[in-house]
C-alpha positions as CSV (number, residue, x, y, z in Angstrom):
1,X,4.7,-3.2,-21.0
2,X,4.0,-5.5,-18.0
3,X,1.9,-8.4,-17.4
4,X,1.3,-9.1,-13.4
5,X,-0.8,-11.9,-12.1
6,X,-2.4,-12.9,-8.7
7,X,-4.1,-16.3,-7.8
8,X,-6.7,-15.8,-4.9
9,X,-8.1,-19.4,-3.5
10,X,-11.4,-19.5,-1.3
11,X,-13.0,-22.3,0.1
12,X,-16.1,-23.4,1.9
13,X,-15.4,-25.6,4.1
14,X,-18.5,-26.8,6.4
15,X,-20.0,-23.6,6.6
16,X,-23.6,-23.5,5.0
17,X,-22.4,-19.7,3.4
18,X,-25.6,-18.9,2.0
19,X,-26.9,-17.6,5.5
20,X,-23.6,-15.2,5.2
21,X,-22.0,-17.3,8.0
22,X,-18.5,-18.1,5.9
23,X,-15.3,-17.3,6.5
24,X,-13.5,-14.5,4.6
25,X,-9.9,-15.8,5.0
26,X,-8.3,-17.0,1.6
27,X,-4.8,-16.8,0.0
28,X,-3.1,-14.5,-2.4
29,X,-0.4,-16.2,-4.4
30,X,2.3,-15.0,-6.9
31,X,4.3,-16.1,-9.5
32,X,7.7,-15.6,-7.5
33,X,6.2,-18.9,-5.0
34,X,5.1,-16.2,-2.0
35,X,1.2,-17.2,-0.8
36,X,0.2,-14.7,1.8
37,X,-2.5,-14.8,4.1
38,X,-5.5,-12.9,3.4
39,X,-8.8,-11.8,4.8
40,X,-11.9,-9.5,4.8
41,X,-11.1,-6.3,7.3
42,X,-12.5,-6.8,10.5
43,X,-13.9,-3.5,10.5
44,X,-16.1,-4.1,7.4
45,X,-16.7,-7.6,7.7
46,X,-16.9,-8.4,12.1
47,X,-15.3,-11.4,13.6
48,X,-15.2,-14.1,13.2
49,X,-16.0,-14.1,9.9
50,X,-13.0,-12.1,9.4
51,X,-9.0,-12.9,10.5
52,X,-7.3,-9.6,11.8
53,X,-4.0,-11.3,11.6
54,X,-4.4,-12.1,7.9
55,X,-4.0,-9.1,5.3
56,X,-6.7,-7.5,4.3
57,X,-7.2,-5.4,0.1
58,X,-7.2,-2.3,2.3
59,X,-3.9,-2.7,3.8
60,X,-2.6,-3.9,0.5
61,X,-4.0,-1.1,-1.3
62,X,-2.5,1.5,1.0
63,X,1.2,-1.0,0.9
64,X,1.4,-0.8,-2.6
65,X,1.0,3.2,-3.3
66,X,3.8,3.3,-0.2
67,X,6.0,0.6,-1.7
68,X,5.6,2.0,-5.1
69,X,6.3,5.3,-3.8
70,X,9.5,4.3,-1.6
71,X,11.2,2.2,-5.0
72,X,11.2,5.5,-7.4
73,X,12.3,7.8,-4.2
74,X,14.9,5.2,-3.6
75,X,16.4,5.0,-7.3
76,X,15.6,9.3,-7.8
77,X,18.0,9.7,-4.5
78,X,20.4,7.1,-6.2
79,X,20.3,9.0,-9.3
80,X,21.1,12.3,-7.8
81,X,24.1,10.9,-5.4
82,X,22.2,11.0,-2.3
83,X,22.9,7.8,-0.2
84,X,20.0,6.6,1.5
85,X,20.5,4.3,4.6
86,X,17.0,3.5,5.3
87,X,13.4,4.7,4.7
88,X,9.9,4.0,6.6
89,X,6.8,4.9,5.7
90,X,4.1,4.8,8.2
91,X,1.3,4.8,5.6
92,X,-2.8,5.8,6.4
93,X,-5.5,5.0,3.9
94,X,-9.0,6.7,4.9
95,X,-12.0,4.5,3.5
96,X,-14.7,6.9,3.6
97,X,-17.7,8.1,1.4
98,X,-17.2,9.3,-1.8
99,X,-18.7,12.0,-3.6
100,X,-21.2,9.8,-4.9
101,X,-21.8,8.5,-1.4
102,X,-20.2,5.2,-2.0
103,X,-17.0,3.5,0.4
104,X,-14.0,4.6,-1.6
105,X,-10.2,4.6,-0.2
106,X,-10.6,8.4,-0.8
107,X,-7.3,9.3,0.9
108,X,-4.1,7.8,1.6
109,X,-0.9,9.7,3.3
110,X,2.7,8.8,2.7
111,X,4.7,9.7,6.3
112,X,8.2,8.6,4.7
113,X,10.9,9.0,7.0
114,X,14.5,8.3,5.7
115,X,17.8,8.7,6.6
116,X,20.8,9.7,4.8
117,X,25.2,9.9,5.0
118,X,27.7,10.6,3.0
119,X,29.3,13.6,1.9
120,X,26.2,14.7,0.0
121,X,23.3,15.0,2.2
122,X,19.9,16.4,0.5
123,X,18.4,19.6,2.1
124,X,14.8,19.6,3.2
125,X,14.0,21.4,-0.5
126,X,15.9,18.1,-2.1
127,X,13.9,15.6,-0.5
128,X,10.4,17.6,-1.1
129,X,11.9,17.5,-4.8
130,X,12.5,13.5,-4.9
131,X,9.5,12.9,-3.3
132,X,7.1,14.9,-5.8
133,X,9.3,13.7,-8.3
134,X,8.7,9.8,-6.9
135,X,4.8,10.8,-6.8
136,X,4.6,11.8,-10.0
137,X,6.6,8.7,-11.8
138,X,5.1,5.9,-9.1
139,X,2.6,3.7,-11.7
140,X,0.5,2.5,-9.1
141,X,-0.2,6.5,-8.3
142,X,-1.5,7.1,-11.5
143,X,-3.6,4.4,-11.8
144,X,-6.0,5.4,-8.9
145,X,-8.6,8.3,-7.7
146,X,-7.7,8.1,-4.6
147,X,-6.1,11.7,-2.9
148,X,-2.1,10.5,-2.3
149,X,-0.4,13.0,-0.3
150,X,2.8,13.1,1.0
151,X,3.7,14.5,4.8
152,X,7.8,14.1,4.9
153,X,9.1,13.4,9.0
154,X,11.5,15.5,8.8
């Protein structure tokens, strides 16, 4: 149905890399012209080998199941008539041991928070509706293991 690309770049430099001193930073660049910064987490992979201000696959991985979540929320509130003025989502993947024993994201928890006028705003039932409905049709969702829950700020 789709067909998305990514072009990650790397380089050496003056490093000798095969005694594992290299650096981890490299780009991530899409189709649409954006190239964003990208690196190794820190916490896996220590500094300076690693650039905390760069984004790392575990940040993105927990961004897209939040941003993925957050579009079908957004056009399911649409849908029903519910005018949305702005959403946040202060997203927390867990990478942890799976039951295997081996680093998985096992866990990641949505904390949307949106807010609403109009005449028709959704009840607390409504927006628990929207958002299992937005869980259930978010792509990105279903293409993982990983445990996605949702904890609504109400």
């Amino acid at each position: 149905m789709g067909k998305y690309a990514a072009t990650i770049s790397w380089a050496r430099g003056t490093s000798p890399f095969v005694d594992g001193d290299y650096t981890r930073a490299h780009l991530w660049s899409f189709d649409g012209g954006l190239t964003v910064p990208a690196s190794s987490s820190p916490q896996i992979v220590p500094l300076p080998h690693s650039k905390p201000e760069n984004l790392d696959p575990e940040e993105a991985f927990v961004a897209s199941l939040s941003s993925c979540h957050m579009l079908f929320f957004l056009s399911i509130a649409a849908g029903k008539g519910f005018r949305v003025d702005s959403y946040r989502d202060a997203a927390i993947g867990y990478l942890e041991k799976d039951e295997v024993g081996r680093l998985a994201m096992t866990r990641v928890i949505l904390r949307p928070e949106a807010t609403y006028s109009g005449s028709k705003i959704p009840t607390r039932r409504d927006i628990e509706g929207i958002h299992h409905e937005a869980h259930d049709r978010c792509f990105v969702a279903n293409s993982v293991r990983t445990r996605i829950m949702t904890d609504i700020v109400a």
